[in-house]
C-alpha positions as CSV (number, residue, x, y, z in Angstrom):
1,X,-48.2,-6.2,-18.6
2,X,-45.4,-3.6,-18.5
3,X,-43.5,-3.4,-21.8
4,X,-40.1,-1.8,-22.7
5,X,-40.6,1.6,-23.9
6,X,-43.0,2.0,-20.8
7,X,-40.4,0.6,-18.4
8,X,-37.7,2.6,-20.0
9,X,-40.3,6.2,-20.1
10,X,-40.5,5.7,-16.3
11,X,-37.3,5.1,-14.9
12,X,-36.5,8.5,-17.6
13,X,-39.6,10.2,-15.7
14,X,-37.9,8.9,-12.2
15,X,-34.7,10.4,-13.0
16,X,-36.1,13.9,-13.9
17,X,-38.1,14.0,-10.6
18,X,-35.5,12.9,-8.5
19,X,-32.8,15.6,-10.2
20,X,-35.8,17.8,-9.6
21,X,-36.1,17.4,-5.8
22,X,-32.9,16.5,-5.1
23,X,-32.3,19.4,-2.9
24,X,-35.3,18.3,-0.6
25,X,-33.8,15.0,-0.3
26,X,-30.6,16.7,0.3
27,X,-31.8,18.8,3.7
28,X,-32.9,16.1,5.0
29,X,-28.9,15.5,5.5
30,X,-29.3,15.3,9.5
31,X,-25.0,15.8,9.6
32,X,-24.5,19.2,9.1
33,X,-20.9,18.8,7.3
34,X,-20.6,20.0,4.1
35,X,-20.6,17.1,1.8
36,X,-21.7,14.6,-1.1
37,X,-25.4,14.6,-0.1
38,X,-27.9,11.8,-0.3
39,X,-30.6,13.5,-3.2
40,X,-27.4,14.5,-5.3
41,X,-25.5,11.2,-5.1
42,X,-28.9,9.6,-6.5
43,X,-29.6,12.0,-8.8
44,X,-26.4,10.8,-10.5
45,X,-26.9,7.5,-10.0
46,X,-30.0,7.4,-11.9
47,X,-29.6,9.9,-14.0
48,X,-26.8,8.3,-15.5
49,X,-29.0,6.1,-17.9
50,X,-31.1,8.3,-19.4
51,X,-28.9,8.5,-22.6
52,X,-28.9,5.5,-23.0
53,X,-32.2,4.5,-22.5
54,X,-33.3,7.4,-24.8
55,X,-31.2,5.5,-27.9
56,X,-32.7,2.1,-26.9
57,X,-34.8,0.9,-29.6
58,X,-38.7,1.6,-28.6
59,X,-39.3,-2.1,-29.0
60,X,-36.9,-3.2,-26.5
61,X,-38.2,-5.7,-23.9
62,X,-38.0,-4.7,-20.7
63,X,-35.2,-7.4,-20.1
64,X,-33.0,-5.1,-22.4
65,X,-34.0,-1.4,-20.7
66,X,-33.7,-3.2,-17.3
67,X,-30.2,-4.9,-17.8
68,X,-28.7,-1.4,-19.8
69,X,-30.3,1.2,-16.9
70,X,-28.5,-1.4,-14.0
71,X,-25.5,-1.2,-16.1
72,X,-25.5,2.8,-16.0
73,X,-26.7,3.1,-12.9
74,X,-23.5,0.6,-11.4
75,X,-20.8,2.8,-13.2
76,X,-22.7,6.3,-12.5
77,X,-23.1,4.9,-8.8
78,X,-21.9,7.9,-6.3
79,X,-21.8,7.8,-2.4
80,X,-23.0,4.9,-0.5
81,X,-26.9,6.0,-1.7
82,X,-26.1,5.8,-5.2
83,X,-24.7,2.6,-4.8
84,X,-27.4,1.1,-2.8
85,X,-29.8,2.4,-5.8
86,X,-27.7,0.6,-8.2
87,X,-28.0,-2.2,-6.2
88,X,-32.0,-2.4,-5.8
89,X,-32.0,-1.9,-9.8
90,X,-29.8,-4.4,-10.1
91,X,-32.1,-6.7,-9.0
92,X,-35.0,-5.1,-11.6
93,X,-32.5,-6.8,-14.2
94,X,-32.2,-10.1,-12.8
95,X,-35.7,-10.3,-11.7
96,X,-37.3,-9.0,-15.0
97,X,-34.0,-11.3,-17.4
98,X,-35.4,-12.6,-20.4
99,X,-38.6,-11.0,-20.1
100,X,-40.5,-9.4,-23.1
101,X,-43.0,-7.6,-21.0
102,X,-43.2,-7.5,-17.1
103,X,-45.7,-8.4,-14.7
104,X,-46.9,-8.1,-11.0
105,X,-44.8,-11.1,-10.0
106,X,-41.7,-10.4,-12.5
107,X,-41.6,-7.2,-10.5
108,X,-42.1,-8.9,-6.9
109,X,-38.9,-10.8,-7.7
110,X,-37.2,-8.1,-9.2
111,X,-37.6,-6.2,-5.9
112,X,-36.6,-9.1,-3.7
113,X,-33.3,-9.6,-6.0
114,X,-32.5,-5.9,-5.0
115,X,-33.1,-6.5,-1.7
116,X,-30.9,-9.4,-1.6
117,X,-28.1,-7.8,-3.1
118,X,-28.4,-4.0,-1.6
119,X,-28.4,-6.0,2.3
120,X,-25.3,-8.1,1.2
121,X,-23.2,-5.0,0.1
122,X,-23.6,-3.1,3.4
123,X,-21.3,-4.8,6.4
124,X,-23.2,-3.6,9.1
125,X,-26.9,-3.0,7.5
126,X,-28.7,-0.4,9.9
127,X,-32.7,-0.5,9.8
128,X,-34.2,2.9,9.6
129,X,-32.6,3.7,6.2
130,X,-33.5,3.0,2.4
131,X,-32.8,-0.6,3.2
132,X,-35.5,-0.5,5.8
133,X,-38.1,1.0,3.2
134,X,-36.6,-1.1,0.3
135,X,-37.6,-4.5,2.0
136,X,-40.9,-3.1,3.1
137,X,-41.6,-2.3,-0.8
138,X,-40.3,-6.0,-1.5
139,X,-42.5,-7.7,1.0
140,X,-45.0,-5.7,0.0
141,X,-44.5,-6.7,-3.9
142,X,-45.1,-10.2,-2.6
143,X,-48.1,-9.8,-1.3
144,X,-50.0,-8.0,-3.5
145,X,-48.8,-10.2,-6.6
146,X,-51.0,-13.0,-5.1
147,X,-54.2,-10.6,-5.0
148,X,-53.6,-9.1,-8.5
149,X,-52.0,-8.8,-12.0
150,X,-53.4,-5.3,-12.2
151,X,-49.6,-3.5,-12.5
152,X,-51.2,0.0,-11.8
153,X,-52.5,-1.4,-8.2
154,X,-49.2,-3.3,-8.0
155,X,-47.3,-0.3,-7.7
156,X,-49.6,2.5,-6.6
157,X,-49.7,-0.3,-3.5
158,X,-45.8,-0.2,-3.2
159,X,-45.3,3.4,-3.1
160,X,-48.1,3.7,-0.4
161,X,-45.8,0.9,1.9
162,X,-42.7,2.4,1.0
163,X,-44.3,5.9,2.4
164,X,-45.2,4.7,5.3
165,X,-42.2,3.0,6.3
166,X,-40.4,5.7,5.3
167,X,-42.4,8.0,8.1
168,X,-41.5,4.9,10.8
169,X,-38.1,6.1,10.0
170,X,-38.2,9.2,11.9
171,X,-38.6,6.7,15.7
172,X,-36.0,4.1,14.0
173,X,-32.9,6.4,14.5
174,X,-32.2,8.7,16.9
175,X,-30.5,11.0,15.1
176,X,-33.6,11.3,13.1
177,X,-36.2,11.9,15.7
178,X,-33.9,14.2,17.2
179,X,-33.4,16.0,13.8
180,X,-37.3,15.6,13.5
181,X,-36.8,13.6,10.2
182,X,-37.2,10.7,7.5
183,X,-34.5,8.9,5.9
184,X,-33.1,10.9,3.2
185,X,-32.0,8.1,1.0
186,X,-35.6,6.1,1.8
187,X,-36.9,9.4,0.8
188,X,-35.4,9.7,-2.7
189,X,-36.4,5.7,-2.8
190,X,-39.6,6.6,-2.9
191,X,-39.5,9.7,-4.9
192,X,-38.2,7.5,-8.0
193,X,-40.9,3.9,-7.1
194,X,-43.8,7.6,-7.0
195,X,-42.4,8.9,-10.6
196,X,-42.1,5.3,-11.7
197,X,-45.6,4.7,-11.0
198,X,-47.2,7.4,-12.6
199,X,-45.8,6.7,-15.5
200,X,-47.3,3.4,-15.0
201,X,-50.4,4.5,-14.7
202,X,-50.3,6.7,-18.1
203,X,-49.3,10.4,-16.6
204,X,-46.0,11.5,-19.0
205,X,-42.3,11.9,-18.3
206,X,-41.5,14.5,-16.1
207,X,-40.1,17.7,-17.2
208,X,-36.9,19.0,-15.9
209,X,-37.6,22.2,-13.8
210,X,-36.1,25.5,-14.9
211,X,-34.1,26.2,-11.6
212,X,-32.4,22.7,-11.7
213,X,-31.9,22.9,-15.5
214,X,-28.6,24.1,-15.5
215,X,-27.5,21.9,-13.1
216,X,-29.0,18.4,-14.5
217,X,-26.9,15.7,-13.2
218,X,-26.7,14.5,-17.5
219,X,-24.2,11.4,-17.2
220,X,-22.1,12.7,-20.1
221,X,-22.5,15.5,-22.4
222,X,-20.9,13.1,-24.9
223,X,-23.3,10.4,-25.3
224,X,-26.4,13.2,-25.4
225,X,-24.6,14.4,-28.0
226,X,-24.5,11.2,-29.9
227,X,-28.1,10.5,-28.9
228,X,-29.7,13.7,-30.6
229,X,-27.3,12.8,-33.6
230,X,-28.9,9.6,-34.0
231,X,-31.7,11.3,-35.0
232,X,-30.5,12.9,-37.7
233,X,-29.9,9.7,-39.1
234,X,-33.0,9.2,-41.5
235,X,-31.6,6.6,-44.1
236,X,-29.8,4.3,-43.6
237,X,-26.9,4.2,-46.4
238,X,-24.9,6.8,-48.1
239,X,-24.7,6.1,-51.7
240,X,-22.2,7.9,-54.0
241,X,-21.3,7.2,-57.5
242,X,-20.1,8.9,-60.2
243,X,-21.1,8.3,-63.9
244,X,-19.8,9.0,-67.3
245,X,-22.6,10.9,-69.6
246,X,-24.1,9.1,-72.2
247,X,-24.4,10.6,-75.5
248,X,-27.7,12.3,-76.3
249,X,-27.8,12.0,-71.6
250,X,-31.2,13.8,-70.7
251,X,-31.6,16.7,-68.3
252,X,-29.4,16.0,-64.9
253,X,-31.8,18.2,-62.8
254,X,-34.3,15.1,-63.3
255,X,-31.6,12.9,-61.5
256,X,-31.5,14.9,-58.7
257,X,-35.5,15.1,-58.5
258,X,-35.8,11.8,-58.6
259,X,-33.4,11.1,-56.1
260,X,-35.0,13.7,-53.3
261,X,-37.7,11.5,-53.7
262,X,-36.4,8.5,-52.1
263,X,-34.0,10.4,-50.2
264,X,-32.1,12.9,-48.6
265,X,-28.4,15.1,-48.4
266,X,-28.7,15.1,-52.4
267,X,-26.2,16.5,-54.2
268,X,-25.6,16.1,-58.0
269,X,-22.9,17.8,-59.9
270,X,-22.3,17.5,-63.9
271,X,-20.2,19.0,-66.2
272,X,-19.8,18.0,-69.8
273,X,-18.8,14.6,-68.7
274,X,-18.9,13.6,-65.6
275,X,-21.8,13.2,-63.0
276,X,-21.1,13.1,-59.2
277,X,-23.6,11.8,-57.2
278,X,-23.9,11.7,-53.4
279,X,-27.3,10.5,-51.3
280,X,-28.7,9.2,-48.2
281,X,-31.5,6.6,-49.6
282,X,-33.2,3.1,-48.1
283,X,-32.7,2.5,-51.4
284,X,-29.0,2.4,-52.8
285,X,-30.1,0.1,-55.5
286,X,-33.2,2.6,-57.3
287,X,-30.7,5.2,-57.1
288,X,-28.0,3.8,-58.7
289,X,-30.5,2.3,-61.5
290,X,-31.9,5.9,-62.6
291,X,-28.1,7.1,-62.7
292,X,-27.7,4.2,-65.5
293,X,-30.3,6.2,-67.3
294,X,-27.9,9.4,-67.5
295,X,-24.4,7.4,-67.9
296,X,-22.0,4.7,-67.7
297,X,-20.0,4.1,-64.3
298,X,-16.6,4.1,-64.8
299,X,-13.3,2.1,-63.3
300,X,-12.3,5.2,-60.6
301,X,-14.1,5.5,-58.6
302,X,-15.9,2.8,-58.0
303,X,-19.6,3.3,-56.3
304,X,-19.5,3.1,-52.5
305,X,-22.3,2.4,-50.5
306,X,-22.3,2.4,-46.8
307,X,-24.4,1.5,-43.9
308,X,-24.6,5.1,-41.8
309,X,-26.6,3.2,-38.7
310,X,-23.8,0.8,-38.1
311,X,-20.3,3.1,-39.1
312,X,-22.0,5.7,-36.4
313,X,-22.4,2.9,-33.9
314,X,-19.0,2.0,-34.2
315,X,-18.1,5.9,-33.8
316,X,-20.1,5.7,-30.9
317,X,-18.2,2.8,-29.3
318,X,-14.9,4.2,-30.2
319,X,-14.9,7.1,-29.0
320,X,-16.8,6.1,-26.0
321,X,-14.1,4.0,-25.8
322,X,-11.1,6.8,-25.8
323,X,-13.5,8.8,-23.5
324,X,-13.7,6.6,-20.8
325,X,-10.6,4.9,-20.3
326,X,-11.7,1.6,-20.3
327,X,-9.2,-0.3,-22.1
328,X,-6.6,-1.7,-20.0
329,X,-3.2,-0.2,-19.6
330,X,-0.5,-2.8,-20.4
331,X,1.0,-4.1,-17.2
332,X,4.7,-3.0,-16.8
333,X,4.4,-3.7,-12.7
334,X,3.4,-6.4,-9.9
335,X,1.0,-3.4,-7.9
336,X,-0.1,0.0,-8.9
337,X,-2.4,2.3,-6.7
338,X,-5.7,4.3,-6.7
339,X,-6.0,6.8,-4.6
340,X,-9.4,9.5,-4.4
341,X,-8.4,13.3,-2.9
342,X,-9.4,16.4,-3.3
343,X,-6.7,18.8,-3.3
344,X,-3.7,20.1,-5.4
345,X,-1.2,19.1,-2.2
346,X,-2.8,16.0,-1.7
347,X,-2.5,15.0,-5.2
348,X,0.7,15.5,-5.7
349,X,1.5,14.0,-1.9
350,X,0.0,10.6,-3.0
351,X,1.5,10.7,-6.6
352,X,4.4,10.9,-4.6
353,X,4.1,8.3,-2.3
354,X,3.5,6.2,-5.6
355,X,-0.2,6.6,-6.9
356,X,-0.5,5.2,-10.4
357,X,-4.2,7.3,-10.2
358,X,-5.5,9.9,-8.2
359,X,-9.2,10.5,-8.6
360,X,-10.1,13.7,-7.8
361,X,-12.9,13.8,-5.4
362,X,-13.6,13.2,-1.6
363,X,-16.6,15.0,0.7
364,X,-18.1,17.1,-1.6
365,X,-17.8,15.1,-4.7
366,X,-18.3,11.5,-4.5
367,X,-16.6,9.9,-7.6
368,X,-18.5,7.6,-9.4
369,X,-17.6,3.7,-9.9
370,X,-17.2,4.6,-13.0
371,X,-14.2,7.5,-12.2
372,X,-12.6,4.4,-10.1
373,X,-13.0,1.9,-12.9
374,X,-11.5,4.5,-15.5
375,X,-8.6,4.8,-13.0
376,X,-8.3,0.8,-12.2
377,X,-8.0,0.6,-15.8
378,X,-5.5,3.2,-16.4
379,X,-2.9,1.9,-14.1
380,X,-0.3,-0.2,-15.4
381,X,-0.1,-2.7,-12.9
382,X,-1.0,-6.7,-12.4
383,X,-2.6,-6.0,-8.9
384,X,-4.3,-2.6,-8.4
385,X,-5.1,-1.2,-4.5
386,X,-7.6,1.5,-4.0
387,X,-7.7,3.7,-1.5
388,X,-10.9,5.0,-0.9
389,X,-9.6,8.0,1.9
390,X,-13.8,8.5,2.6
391,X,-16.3,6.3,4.2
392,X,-18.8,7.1,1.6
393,X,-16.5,6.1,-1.1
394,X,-15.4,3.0,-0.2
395,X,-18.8,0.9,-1.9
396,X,-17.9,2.6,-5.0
397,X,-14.4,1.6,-5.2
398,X,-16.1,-2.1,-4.3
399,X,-18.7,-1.7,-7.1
400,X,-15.7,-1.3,-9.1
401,X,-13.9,-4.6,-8.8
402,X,-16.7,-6.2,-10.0
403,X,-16.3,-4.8,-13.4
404,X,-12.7,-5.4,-14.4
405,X,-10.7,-8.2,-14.7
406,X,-7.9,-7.2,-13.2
407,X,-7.0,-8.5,-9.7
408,X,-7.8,-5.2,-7.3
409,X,-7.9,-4.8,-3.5
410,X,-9.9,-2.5,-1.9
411,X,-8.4,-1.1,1.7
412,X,-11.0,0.8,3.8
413,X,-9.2,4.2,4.4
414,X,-11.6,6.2,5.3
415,X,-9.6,9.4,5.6
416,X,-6.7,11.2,3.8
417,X,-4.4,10.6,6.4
418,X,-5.3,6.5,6.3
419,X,-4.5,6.6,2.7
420,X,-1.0,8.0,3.4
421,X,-0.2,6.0,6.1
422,X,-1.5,3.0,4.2
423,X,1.1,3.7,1.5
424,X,3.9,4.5,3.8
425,X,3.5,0.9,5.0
426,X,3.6,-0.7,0.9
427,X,7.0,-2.4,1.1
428,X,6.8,-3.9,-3.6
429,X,9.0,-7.1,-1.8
430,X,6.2,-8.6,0.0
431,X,3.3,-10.5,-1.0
432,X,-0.6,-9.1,-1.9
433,X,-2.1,-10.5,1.6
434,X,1.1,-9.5,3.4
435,X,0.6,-5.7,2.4
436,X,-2.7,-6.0,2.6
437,X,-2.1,-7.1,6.2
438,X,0.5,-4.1,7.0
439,X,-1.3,-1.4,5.6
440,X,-4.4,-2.3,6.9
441,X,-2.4,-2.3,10.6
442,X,-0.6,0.7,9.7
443,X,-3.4,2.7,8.8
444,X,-5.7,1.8,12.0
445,X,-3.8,2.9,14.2
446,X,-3.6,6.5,12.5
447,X,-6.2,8.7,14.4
448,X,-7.9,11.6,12.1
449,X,-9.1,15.4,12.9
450,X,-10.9,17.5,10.8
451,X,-11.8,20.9,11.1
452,X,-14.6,22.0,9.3
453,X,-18.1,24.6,9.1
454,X,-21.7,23.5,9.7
455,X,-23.0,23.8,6.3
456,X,-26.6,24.1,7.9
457,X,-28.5,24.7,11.3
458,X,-28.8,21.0,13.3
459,X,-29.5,19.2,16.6
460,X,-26.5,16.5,16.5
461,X,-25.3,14.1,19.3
462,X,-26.5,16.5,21.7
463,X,-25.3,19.5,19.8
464,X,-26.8,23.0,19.0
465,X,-25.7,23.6,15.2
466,X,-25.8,26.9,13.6
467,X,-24.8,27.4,9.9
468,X,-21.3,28.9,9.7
469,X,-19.9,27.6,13.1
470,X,-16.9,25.8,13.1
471,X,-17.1,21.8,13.8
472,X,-14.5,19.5,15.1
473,X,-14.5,15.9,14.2
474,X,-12.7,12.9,16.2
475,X,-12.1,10.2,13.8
476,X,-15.4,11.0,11.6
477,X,-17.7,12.2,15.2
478,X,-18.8,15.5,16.0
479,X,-16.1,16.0,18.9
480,X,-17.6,19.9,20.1
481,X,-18.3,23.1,17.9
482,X,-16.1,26.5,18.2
483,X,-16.1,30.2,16.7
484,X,-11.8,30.5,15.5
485,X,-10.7,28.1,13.5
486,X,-7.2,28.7,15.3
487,X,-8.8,27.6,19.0
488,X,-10.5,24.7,17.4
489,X,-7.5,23.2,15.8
490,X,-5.2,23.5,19.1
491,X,-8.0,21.8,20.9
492,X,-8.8,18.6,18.8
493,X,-4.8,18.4,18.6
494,X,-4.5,18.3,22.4
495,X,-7.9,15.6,22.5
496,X,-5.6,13.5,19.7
497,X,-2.3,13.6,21.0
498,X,-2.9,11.6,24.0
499,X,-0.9,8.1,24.6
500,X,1.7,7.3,22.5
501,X,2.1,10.0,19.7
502,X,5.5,10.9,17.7
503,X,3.9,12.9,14.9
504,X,1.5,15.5,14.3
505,X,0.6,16.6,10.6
506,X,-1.6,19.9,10.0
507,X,-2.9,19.6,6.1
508,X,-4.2,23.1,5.8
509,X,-6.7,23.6,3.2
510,X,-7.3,25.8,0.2
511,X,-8.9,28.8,2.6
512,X,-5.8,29.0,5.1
513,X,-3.0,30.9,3.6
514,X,0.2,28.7,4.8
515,X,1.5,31.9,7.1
516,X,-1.2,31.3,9.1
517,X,-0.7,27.7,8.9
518,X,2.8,28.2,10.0
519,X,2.1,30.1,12.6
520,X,-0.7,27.8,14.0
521,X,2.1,25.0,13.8
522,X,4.6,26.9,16.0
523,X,2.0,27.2,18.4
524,X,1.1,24.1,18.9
525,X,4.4,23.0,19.3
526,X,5.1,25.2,21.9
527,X,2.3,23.4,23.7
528,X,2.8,20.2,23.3
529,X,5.8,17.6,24.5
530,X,9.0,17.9,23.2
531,X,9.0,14.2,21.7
532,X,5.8,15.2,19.3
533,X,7.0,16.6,16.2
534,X,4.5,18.6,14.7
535,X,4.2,19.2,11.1
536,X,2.2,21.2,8.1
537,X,1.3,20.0,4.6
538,X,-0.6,22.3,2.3
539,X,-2.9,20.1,1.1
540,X,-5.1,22.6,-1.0
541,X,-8.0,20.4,0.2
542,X,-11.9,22.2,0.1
543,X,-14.3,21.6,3.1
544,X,-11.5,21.5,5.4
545,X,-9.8,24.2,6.8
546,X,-7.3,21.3,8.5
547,X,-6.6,18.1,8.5
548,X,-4.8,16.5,11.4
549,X,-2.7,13.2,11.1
550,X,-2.1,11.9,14.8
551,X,0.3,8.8,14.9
């Protein structure tokens, strides 16, 4: 059987590995844009329980580590990866709930729960990914739970499925055998289940590599903090007294020798009436005793004792409390608004428009559930949208909902210029499913360019990919690759503004100075009809060198 400190040493170990290799899992990123990659957003994910599975008592069950590393992972849960992680060890805590130690089976239906849930969170689940290699592991957990309750087996037998699904991945999807690939999230899968295991099996918790060192994914600088503290905590109260001398009162020095004996922090100070006496002892009542041997208390003050263990708890709480956010803003509204970009223009564009929030984040940096929560929290209103403005944000923002009370509805925008067009169409007069309704039409119908650079040499939909050249994307596809960012720009315009177009906005990034961004705007208007108006926003956005609204 698998107890708790084992459970909890190799999830740790899992975490280390996976920060360790992250950047293999990461170029195995077949989309050459510049983004939140796979082997980072896990890295996160998991690496945000490690604090506080180090301060978990060693004699936890593993009901207890399971249940707090699915907490951690859920709010540290970045890009759709992380999430889908957080997910699978979601189900380690329902599958393994109430358990002192763990077995083969416990850990068959831990698996399966994971399944279960990760397959009901995606909306279209597409085989050939870590859900593909997930499911394997589970059906694999079945099987070999009927053959043994040798846990070493058990999960030396899971990782050697999940590997060899994961190398079926390459023939799954195309994009992979063109790219000549595995699954990058399967592959991180399996890194952690491989770390896991070894620690299973009695190898030790993996180190943290020097290169990667400085650039641990540590959840929160605060709570490691708190955790090393804790150990500094060898007694549990801190006693302090002060004593009136006693005629004929012996030696003090022998007070304070007596008093390092069953303690620690000792300090005694006399003069030719008064002792002061402060100490960390297990034993509050010895210590006061042997001061009755030197003096007399007296009225002011009185003797204080106090439990150290449980006033640095609620330290702990309170100010993890005022770090996070999480208590809820008083209402003063009907509906407030989240809104994720990246971008001094495009913050202050949405706060604007009427964001309560705006998370800072998008392509490059995924925000966490946890950064949406915080901002959920934060806004004053009875009914909270999010606006998601990425794809690979929006199963965050949904993790989210789940862990507040409040009433919040996520829209899928999965651009910056769906987000604004979403809030464009908020009239505070109408009902929560009618603007649900009318931003969700308002901001379908808004088409999206972006102009961006290959981050890394690829084969993609047909394409030839060197690092450095500049891609254009059609609502979120690889539309055809160029060397001036000006030609580029003009061109996905002209591919956009097709049909039934009024407006074209250019949101220029933070590597276009807004001359050129000017300039570039005069110029497509000279090319295009007279009813287009085209416009330019200085979104200070990274990645992008433009964004094009088209509506």
């Amino acid at each position: 059987m698998i107890h708790g400190s084992l459970l909890r040493d190799a999830i740790i170990s899992a975490a280390v590995t996976i920060a360790n290799r992250k950047r293999e899992v990461d170029e195995l990123n077949v989309y050459p844009v510049p983004d939140g990659d796979t082997g980072t957003n896990m890295s996160m994910t998991i690496g945000n329980s490690v604090a506080e599975l180090r301060r978990l008592d060693s004699k936890a069950p593993v009901s207890e580590v399971a249940s707090t590393a699915a907490s951690a992972f859920l709010r540290g849960a970045r890009g759709n990866s992380g999430v889908i992680l957080s997910l699978i060890f979601r189900g380690f805590s329902k599958g393994l709930s109430g358990c002192t130690e763990a077995g083969c089976e416990n850990f068959a239906d831990a698996l399966q729960f994971g399944v279960e849930a990760a397959y009901k969170a995606v909306m279209k689940p597409v085989e050939g990914t870590i859900l593909t290699v997930v499911k394997a592991a589970a059906a694999k957990a079945r099987e070999i739970a009927i053959e043994t309750n040798d846990e070493v087996t058990f999960w030396q037998e899971i990782c050697a499925e999940s590997e060899a699904v994961l190398a079926k991945t390459t023939d799954m999807l195309p994009q992979l055998k063109k790219a000549g690939v595995v699954d990058a999230g399967g592959k991180g899968l399996c890194i952690i289940f491989r770390a896991m295991a070894d620690v299973f099996a009695g190898g030790s918790i993996a180190e943290p590599e020097e290169a990667s060192a400085g650039h641990e994914p540590s959840s929160d600088s605060f709570r490691t903090a708190v955790s090393e503290y804790d150990d500094d905590i060898t007694y549990t109260y801190c006693t302090e007294f002060m004593l009136e001398k006693d005629e004929g009162c012996p030696d003090v020095s022998k007070l304070r020798a007596y008093l390092e004996t069953i303690g620690d922090c000792v300090v005694v100070v006399d003069d030719e009436k008064i002792i002061k006496v402060h100490v960390h002892t297990d034993n509050p009542g010895k210590a006061i005793q042997k001061g009755l041997e030197f003096g007399h208390f007296i009225n002011d003050p009185r003797p204080k004792i106090e439990n150290m263990r449980i006033q640095h708890e609620n330290k702990v709480k309170d100010a993890m409390a005022a770090e996070e956010g999480f208590t809820p803003a008083a209402p003063e509204k009907e509906f407030g608004f989240v809104a994720v970009a990246a971008g001094h223009g495009l913050e202050a564009m949405f706060t604007d428009l009427g964001a309560d929030m705006v998370v800072k984040g998008g392509q490059t940096m995924n925000p966490s559930t946890d950064d949406i929560l915080r901002a959920i929290m934060k806004t004053p209103a009875n009914t909270v949208f999010v606006l998601p403005n990425n794809k690979n944000i929006i199963m965050a923002a949904e993790q989210a909902v789940k862990l507040t009370d409040k009433k919040v509805c996520v829209l899928q925008t999965r651009t910056i210029p769906q987000g604004i067009a979403a809030m464009l169409a908020f009239d505070e007069s109408r009902s929560l499913n009618e603007n649900r309704k009318d931003m969700t039409k308002a901001f379908e119908k808004v088409s999206t360019g972006l102009i961006t650079f290959a981050a890394r040499n690829s084969e993609f939909e047909g394409h030839q990919i060197k690092e450095g050249e500049i891609l254009a994307l059609d609502n979120g596809k690889l539309s055809f690759t160029e060397r001036d960012i000006n030609k580029a720009t003009y061109k996905l315009v002209k591919k956009l503004a097709k049909g039934d177009v009024s407006y074209v906005t250019l949101i220029h990034g933070a590597d276009v100075p807004e001359e050129n961004a000017e300039q570039l705007r005069q110029f497509i208007q000279s090319k295009l009809s007279d009813r287009i108006e085209v416009m330019t926003v200085n979104g200070g956005q990274p990645v992008y060198y433009y964004i094009i609204s088209v509506e």
